[in-house]
C-alpha positions in Angstrom: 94.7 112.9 69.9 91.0 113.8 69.7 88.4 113.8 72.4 87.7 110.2 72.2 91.2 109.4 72.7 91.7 111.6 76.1 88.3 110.2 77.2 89.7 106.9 76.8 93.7 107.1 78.0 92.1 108.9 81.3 89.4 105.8 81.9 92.6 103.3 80.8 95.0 105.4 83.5 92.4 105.2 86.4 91.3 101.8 86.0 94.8 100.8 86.2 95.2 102.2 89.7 92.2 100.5 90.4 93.9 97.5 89.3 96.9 98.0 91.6 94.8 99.0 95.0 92.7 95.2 93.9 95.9 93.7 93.7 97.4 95.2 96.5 94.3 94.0 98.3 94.3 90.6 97.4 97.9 90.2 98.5 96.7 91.3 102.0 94.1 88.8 102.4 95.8 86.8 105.6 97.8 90.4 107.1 96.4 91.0 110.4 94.3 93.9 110.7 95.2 95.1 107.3 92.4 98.3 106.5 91.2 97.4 102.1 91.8 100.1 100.0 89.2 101.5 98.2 89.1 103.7 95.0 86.2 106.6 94.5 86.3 107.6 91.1 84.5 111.5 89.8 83.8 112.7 86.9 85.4 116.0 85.2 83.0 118.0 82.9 85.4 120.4 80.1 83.8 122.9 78.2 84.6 123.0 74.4 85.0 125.7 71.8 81.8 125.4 70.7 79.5 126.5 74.2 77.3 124.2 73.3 79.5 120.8 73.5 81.1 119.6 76.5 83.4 116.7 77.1 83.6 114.3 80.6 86.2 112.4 81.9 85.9 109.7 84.4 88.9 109.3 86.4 90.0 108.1 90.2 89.8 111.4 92.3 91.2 109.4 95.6 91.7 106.2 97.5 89.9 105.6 100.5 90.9 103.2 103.9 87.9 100.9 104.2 87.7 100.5 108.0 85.1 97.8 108.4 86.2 95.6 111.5 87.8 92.0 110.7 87.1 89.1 112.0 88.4 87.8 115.8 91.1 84.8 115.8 91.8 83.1 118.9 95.1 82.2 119.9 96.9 81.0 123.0 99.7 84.1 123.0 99.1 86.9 126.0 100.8 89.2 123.8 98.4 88.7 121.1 94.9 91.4 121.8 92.7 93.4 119.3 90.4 95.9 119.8 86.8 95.5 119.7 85.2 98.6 118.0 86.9 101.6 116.6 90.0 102.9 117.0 93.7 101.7 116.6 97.0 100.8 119.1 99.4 103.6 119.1 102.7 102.8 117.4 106.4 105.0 117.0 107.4 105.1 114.0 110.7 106.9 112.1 108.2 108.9 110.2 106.1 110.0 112.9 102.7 108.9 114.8 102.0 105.6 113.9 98.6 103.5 114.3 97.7 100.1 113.6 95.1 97.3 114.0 97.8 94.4 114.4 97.8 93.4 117.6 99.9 90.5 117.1 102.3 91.6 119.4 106.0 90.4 120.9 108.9 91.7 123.4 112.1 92.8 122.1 115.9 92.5 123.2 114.8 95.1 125.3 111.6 93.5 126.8 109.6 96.6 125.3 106.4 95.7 123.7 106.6 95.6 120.4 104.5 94.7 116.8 105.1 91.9 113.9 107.3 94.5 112.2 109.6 96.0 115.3 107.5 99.0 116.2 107.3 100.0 119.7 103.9 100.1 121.6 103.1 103.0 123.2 100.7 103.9 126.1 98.8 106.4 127.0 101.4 108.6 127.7 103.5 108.0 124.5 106.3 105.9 126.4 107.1 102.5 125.2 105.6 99.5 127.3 108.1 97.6 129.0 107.3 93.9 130.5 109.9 92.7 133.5 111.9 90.0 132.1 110.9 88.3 135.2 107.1 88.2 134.6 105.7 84.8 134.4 102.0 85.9 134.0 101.0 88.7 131.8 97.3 89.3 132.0 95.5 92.8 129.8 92.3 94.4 131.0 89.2 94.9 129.1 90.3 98.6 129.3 94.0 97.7 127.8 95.5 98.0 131.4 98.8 95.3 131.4 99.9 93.4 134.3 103.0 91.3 135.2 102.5 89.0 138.0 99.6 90.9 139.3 101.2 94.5 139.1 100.4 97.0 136.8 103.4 98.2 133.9 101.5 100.2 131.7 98.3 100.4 129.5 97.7 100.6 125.7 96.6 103.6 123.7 94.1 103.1 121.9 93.2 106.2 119.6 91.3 107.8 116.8 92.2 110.1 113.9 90.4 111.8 110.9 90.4 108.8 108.1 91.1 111.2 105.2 94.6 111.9 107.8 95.7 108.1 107.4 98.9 107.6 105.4 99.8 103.6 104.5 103.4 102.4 105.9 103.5 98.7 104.8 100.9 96.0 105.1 99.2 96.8 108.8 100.4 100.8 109.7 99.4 104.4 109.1 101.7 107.1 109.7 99.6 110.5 110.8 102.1 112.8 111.1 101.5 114.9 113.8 98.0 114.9 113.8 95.6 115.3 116.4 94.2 111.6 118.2 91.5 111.4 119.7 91.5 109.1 123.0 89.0 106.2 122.9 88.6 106.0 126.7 85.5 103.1 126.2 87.7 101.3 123.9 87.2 97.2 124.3 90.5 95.7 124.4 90.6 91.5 123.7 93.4 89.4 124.9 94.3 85.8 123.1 93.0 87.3 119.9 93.8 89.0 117.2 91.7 90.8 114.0 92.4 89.2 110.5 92.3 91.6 107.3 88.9 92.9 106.3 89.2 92.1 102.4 86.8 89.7 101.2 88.1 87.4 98.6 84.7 87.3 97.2 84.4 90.5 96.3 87.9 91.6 95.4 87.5 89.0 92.9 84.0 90.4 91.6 85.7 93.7 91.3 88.4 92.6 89.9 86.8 91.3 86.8 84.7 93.9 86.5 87.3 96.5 86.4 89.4 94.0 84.4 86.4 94.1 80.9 86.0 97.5 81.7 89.5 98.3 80.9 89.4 96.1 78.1 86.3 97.6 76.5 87.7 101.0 77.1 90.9 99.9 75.2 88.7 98.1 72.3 87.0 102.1 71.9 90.5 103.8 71.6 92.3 100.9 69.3 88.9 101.8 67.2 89.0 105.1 67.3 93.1 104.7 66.2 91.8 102.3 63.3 89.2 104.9 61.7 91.7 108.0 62.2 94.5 105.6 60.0 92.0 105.2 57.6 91.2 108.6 57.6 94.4 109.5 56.2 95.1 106.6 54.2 91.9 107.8 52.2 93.0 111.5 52.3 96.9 110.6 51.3 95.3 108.6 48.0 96.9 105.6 49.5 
């Protein structure tokens, strides 16, 4: 394969991750507090036998967690909050740390608070939150603080954590590991709401076609550059 033909294959190969994080975003439109995926794409300079020529390749160096907010729905559930600002609810997960921006939340067999896909909430200490099954009247603070009937049983983390550190699990989680959060003690906590997914239809669709006739007009060069090279030894071969 010749220079064109590597140039090409790598465009082809990074577009179609591009393709899949699109995708992927598309399919997330209505998840609550789902984070868009974005793609930054570099460009790789080789040097070639002769000192004077070179040779670039564009490809996708990394995928990036857009973190834009998303917009506030208002529901009627106590259990249902969202943060107002930066940051995200602290989560356990098997993996590790976990972090999201769903705050659609419910109460297991076990009365612990818990989020659309079984996680346990955590506070600020890293204990689960557990509601009295008795408790007619849940009420959160501005400051995440939960009560049950008036008494206080336990307040929601709400942390921070080097992006480039966030690691997808599912549609609405991050696993960090065991990084290092960082407290948000002004965090702005909302009750009878929750945050919708930050992709805009609009413009996944925009870049969807655009990557779409890029990759096409990529192929179009290499399916060329396969034509002249058949040719090429048609013509040599006497054929």
């Amino acid at each position: 394969m010749d220079n064109i033909g590597y140039v090409s294959v790598a465009r082809q190969n990074s577009l179609k991750r591009e393709l899949d994080s699109i995708a992927h975003n598309i399919a997330n439109i209505s998840t609550n507090g789902y984070r868009r995926e974005g793609a930054l794409f570099s460009e790789q300079v080789e040097g070639m036998e002769n000192a004077e020529d070179e040779v670039s390749f564009a490809t996708l160096s990394k995928r990036y967690i857009d973190l834009t907010p998303g917009e506030l729905k208002t529901t009627g559930n106590p259990f249902d909050v969202s943060i107002d600002g930066p940051g995200f609810f602290r989560i356990e997960l098997e993996e590790g740390q976990g972090l999201t921006r769903d705050g659609a939340f419910s109460l297991n067999g076990a009365n612990q608070l818990i989020t659309s896909t079984g996680a346990r909430v955590l506070d600020e200490s890293g204990a689960a939150i557990t509601i009295p099954p008795e408790a007619e009247q849940i009420d959160i603070a501005i400051d995440g603080a939960i009560f049950a009937d008036g008494a206080a049983v336990g307040k929601l983390a709400v942390v921070d954590v080097d992006p480039a550190l966030l690691s997808r699990m599912g549609h609405n989680a991050f696993n960090v590991g065991e990084a290092e959060l960082t407290k948000i003690p002004d965090a702005t906590i909302r009750q009878y709401a929750i945050e919708g997914s930050n992709v805009s239809p609009v413009q996944e669709l925009a870049r969807l076609i655009e990557v779409q006739r890029t990759y096409e007009l990529s192929k179009s060069v290499t399916d060329e550059d396969n034509d002249r090279i058949e040719q090429t030894i048609r013509t040599l071969s006497g054929s």
